[in-house]
C-alpha positions in Angstrom: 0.0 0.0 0.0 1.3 3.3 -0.9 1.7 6.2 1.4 -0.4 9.1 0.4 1.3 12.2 -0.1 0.5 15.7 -0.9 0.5 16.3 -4.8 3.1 17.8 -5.9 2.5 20.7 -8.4 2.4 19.9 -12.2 5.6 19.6 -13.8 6.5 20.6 -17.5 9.5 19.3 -18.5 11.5 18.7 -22.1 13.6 15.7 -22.0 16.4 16.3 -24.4 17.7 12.6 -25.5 21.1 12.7 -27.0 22.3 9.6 -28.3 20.6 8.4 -31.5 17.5 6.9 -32.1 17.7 3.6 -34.1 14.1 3.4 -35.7 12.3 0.2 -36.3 11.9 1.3 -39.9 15.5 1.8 -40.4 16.4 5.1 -40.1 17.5 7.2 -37.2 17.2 10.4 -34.9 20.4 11.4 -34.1 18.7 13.4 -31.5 15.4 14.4 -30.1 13.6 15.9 -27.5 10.4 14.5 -25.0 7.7 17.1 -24.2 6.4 15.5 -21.0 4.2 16.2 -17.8 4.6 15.1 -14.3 2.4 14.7 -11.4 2.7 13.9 -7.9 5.6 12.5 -6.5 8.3 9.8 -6.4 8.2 7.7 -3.2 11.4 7.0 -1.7 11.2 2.9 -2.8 10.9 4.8 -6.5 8.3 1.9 -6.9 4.6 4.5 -7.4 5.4 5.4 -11.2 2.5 5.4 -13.6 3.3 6.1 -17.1 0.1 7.5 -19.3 0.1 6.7 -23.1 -2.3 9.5 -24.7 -4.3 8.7 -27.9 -3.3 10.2 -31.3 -4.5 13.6 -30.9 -4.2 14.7 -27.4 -0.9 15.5 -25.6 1.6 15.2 -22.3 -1.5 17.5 -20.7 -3.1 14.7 -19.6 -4.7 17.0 -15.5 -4.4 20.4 -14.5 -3.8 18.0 -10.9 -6.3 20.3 -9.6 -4.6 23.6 -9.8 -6.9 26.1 -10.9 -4.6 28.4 -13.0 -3.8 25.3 -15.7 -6.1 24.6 -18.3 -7.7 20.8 -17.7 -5.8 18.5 -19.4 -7.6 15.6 -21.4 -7.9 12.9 -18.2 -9.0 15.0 -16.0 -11.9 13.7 -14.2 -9.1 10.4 -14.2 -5.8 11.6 -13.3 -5.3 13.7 -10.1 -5.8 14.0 -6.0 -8.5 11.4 -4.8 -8.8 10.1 -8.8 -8.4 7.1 -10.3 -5.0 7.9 -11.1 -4.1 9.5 -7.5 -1.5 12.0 -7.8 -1.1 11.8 -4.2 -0.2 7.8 -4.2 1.7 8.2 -7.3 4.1 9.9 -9.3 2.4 10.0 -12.5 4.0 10.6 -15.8 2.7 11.8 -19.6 5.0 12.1 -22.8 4.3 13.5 -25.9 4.4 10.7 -28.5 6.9 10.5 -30.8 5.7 12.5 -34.3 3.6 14.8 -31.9 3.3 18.2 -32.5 2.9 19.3 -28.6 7.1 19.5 -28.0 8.3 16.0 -28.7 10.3 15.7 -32.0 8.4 15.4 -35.1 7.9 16.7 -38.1 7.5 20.4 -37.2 10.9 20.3 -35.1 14.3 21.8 -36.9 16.5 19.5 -38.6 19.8 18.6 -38.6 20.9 21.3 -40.8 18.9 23.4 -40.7 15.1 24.2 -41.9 12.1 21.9 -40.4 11.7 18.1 -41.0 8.4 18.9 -42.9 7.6 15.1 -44.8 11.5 14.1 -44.1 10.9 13.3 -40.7 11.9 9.2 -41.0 8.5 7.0 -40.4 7.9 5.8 -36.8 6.2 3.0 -35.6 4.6 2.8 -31.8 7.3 0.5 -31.2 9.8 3.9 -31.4 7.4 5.6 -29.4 7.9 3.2 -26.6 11.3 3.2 -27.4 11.6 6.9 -26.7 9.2 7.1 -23.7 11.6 4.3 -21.5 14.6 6.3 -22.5 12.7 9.4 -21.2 11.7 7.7 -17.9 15.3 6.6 -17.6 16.7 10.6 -17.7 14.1 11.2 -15.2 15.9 8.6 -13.3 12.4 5.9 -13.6 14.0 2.0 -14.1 10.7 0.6 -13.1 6.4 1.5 -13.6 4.1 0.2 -11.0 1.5 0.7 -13.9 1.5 2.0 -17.5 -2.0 2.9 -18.7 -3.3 4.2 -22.5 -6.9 3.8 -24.4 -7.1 3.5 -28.0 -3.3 4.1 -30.0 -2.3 5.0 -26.4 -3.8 1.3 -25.4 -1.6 -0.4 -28.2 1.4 1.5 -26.5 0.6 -0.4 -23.2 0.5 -3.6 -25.5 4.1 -2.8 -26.7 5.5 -2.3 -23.4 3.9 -5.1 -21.6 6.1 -7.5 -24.4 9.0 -5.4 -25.0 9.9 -4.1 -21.7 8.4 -7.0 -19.7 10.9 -6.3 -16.4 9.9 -3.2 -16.6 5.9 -3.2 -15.7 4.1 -4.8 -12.8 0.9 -3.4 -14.5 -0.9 -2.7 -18.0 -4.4 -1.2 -17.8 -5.0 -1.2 -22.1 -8.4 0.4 -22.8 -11.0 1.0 -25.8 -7.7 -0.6 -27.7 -7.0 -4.1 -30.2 -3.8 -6.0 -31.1 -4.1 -3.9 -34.4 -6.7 -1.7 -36.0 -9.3 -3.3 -38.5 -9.6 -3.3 -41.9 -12.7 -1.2 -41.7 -10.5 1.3 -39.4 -8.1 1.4 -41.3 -9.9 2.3 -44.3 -11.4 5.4 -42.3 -7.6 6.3 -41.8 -6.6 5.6 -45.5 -9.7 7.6 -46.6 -8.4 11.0 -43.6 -4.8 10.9 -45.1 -5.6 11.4 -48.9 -7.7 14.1 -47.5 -4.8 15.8 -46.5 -2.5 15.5 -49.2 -4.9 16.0 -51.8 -5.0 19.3 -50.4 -3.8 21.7 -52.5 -2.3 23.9 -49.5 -0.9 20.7 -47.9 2.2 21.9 -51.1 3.5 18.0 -50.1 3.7 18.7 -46.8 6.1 22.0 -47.4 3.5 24.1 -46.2 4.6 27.7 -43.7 3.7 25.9 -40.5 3.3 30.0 -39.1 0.9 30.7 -41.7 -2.9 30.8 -40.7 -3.9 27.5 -42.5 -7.2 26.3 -43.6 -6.4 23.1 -44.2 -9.7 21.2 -44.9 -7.7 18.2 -45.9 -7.2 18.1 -42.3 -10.7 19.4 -41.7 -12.4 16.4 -43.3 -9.8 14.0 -41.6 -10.9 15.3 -38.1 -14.5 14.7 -39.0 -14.3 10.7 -40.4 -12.4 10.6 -37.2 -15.1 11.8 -35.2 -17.7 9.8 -36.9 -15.5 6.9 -36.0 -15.6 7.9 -32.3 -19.4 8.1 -31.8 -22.1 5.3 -31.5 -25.0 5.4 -33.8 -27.3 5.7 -31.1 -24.9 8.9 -29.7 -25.6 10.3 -33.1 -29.2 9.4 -33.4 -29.6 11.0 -29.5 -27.5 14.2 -30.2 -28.6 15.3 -33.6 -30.7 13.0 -35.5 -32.4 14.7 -38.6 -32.5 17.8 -37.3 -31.9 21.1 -39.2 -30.1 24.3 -38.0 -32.6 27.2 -37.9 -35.4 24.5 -39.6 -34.6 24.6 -43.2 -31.8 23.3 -45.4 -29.8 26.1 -46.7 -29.5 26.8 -50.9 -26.0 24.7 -51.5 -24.9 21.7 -51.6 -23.7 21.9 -47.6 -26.6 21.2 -45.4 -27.7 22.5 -42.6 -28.3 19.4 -40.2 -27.3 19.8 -36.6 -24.3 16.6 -37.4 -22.9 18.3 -40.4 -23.1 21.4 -38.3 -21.1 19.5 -35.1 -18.7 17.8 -37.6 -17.5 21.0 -39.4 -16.8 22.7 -36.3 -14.4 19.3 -34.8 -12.6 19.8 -37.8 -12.2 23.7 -37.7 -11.0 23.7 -34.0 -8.8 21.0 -34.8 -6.9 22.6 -37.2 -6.0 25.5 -34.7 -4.1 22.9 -32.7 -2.7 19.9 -34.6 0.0 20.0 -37.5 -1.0 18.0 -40.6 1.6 16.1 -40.9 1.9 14.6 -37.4 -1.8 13.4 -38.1 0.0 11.3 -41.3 2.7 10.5 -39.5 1.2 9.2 -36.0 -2.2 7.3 -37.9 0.1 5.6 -40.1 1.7 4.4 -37.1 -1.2 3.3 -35.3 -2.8 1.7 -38.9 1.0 -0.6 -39.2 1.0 -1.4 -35.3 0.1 -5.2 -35.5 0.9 -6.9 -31.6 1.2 -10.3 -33.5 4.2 -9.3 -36.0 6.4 -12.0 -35.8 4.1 -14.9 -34.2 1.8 -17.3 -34.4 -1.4 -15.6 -32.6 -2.2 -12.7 -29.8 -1.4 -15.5 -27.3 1.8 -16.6 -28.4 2.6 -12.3 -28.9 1.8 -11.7 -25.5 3.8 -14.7 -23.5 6.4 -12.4 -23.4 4.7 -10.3 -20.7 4.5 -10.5 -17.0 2.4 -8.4 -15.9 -1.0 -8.5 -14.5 -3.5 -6.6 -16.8 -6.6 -5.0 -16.6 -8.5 -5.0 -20.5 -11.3 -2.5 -20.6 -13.6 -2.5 -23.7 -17.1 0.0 -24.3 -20.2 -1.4 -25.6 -20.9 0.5 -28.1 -17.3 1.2 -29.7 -17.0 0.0 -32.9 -13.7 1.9 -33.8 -12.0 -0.8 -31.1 -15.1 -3.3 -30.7 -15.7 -4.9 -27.6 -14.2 -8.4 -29.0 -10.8 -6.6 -29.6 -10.4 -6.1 -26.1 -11.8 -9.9 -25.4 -9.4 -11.5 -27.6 -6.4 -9.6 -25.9 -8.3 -11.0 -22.2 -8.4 -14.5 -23.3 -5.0 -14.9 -25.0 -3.5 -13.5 -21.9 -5.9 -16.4 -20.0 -4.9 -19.3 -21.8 -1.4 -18.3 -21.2 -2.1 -18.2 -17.6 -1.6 -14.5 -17.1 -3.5 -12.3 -14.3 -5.9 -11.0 -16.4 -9.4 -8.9 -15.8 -11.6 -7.8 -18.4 -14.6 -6.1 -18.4 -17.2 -4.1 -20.9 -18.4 -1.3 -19.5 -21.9 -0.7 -20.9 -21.9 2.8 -22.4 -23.4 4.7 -26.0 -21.4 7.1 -26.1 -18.5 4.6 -28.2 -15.3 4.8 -28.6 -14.7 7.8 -27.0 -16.5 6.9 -23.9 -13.0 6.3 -22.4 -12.3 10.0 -22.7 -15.8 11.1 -20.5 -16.7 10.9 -17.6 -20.1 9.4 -17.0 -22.6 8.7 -14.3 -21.2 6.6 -11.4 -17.8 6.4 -14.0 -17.4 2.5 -14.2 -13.5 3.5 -15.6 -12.5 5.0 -12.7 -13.5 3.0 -10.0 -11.8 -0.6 -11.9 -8.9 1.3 -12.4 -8.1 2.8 -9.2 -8.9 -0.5 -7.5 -6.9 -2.4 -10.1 -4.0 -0.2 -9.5 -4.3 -0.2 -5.7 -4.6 -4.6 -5.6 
């Protein structure tokens, strides 16, 4: 049982890594730099570390920790005092992926030489991400995670460490996530990156990253995504057929309340993400496959030891809820601690993200992290 401590305040840090980066895909980083977040505090055994893996468009800002002046980070009804993730049991950590665009190297960053990496940036795979989040932990002086804990691309993170760093995790929560994406996600994906570079100010990814784009390459990508992280019956319950201001407008854009909801996602999303990253971290997440190299998820997964906690939604069908049960009974016939559960929900694959009544995530995981 950890001692409970008083949280610490939030910690920004950037975690310059200086020896190069050997990439699964062959090439390399000679160096690179890890936007990252802490919170709370490392005990004196160093043995309360939690490392969060964030999904492809959020950030290191997982909790303002409950100090009022920061912004709320993307967790935040999870992560903080008295939470789920308790900030003042453990000393909880957040990196910018690899291929962000929030402070971690990636294809906005300089290059060697000079000028930005733009669509030279090498391609990365989430193996290099997990790559470069253990040799962050290790300059903050971290050889060992009482838990590591991601939904969705940040689940398939969780996967990757559980089998690749086995010594290094006593637990793996891996939520709304899959041994790899589907053929029907990845065809959503496919269909959001032509978007983009069949936009004409995407300029093959040699765009002014200053300049006040428009982007609605990126624009469209952001709404197949968000069509892909609602339920039907979310849709049918937040917009159905409705119209904005009852009629239909005189062009070809309607005006039903979705296409209304969807056009604004993909405007506010191009205020804060870099188009490239977006090709750059889905592609990633599309060639992630947890079986590469063996016979089955089972066979993939003896490498572990960890226990594990496999949480699915009801009503995802990005990540459907068999996904997450194949992951649960692979690890089970291998005769790994193992708990899976679907938590009932319609608001689909994004459910992991809210907070809902009497909050089902939170309570398994805190009492998952605290067995």
């Amino acid at each position: 049982m950890h001692r409970l401590m008083r949280p610490n305040t939030t910690r920004i840090l950037n975690i310059p890594l200086k020896a190069p980066l050997a990439l699964k895909g062959g090439g390399k980083l000679d160096a690179l730099e890890v936007a990252c977040e802490t919170y709370g505090a490392l005990n004196p055994a160093r043995d309360n570390a939690v490392l969060l893996c964030h999904p492809l468009s959020m950030d290191a800002h997982a909790s303002n920790n409950d100090e009022p002046d920061i912004e709320p980070g993307w967790w935040n009804f999870f992560v903080g005092p008295g939470r789920a993730v308790d900030t003042r049991r453990y000393f909880v950590i957040c990196t910018n992926m690899l291929g962000g665009c929030k402070g971690t190297t990636g294809p906005l960053s300089p290059r060697p030489g000079g000028g930005l990496y733009g669509t030279d940036f090498p391609a990365i795979t989430v193996e290099d991400m997990v790559s470069v989040q253990r040799r962050a932990l290790q300059e903050l002086g971290i050889g060992h995670l009482h838990a590591v804990i991601g939904g969705s691309l940040g689940g398939m993170q969780v996967l990757e460490w559980a089998v690749r760093y086995p010594d290094f995790v006593d637990k793996a929560v891996a939520i709304a996530t899959g041994a790899h994406l589907s053929p029907q996600g990845l065809a959503f994906d496919i269909v959001g990156r032509l978007s983009i570079m069949n936009d004409p100010e995407w300029k093959q990814g040699r765009y002014a990253p200053e300049a006040e784009l428009q982007m609605t390459g990126l624009q469209v990508a952001r709404m197949i995504g968000h069509i892909t992280y609602i339920s039907r019956n979310m849709m049918d319950r937040k917009f159905g057929r409705e119209l904005q201001n009852g009629s239909e407008g005189g062009t070809f854009a309607t005006a039903f309340t979705v296409e209304s909801f969807l056009r604004y996602q993909g405007e506010k999303f191009v205020k804060r993400f870099d188009p490239n990253s977006y090709l750059y971290l889905s592609r990633a997440m599309d060639l992630y496959d947890l079986t590469e190299g063996h016979e089955d998820i089972a066979a993939s997964l003896a490498r572990s030891h960890c226990a594990f906690l496999v949480l699915s939604f009801s009503s995802d069908w990005l990540f459907p809820p068999e996904s997450s049960l194949d992951i649960a009974l692979a690890l089970a016939r291998i005769g790994r601690h193992v708990n899976y559960v679907c938590i009932p929900s319609e608001l689909g694959h994004d459910a992991f993200l809210v907070e809902e009544p009497d909050d089902p995530q939170s309570r398994l995981v805190g009492a998952f992290l605290r067995s």
